[in-house]
GURORO-257429 format. One line per 4 residues: their letters; for each residue x, y, z of C-alpha. Coordinates in steps of 0.02 Angstrom, whole numbers, plus 50000, padded with zeros to 5 digits. Example, Ala and Ser with C-alpha at 12.3 -4.5 7.8 and 13.67 -1.06 7.14 Angstrom:
# GURORO-257429
AS	50615/49775/50390; 50684/49947/50357
***
This chain:
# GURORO-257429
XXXX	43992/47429/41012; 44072/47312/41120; 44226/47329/41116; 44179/47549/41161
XXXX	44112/47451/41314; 44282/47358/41352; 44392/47498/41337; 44281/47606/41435
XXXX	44294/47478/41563; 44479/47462/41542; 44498/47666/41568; 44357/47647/41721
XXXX	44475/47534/41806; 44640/47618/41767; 44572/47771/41851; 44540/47703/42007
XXXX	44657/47756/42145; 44698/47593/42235; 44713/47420/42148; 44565/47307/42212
XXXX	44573/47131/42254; 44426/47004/42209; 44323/46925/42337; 44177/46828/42361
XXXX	44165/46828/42553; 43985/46821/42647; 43951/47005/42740; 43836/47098/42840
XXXX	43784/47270/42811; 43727/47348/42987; 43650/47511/43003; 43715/47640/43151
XXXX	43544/47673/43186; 43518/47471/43237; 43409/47459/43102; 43380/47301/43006
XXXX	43545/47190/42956; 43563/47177/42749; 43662/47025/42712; 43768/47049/42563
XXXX	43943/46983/42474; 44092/47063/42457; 44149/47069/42276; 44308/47157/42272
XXXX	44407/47299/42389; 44548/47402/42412; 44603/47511/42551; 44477/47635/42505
XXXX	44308/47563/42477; 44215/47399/42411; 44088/47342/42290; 43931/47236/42361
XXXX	43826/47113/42314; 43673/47111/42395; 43557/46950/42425; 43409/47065/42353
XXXX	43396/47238/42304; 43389/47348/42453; 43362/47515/42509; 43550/47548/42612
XXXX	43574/47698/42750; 43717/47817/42681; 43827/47773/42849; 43839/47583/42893
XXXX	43979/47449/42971; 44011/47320/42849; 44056/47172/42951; 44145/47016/42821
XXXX	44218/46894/42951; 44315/46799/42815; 44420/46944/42766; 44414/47016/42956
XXXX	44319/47175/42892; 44232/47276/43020; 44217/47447/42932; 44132/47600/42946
XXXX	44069/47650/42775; 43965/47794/42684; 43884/47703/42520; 43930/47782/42354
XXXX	43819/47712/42249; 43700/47572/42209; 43622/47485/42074; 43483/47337/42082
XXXX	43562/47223/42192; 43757/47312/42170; 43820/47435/42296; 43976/47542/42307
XXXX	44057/47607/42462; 44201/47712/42533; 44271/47664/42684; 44278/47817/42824
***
């Protein structure tokens, strides 16, 4: 069974359009609508999008700027997906 899971992964990641880098850089997540800040880390990226870690899980707005002054980030994103305290988004 876990090695299904491993290849899966494997094919996941092979799929994806642009290569990510790893990160583990401090962010904020800051609503358009000036809404409460969500701090969060920043996993990985590529040119088109990121994965988040987020300090607790958290209900995110589908359009945000995520702000990581480490890897001078100041994006706007639309959130892909999310799960527990794990978010995915594209950068617009």
């Amino acid at each position: 069974m876990l090695l299904s899971v491993k290849v899966a992964i494997e094919e996941a990641i092979d799929r994806r359009r642009f290569p990510r880098r790893e990160s583990n850089a401090n962010g904020t997540i800051q609503p358009h609508d000036g809404g409460s800040k969500v701090q969060c880390i920043l996993q990985n990226v590529s040119i088109s999008g990121a994965r988040l870690r987020l300090e607790k899980a958290a209900v995110l707005p589908p359009f945000f700027v995520l702000i990581v002054p480490a890897e001078r980030i100041e994006r706007n994103c639309m959130l892909a997906w999310t799960k527990g305290d794990r978010a995915g988004v594209r950068f617009r």
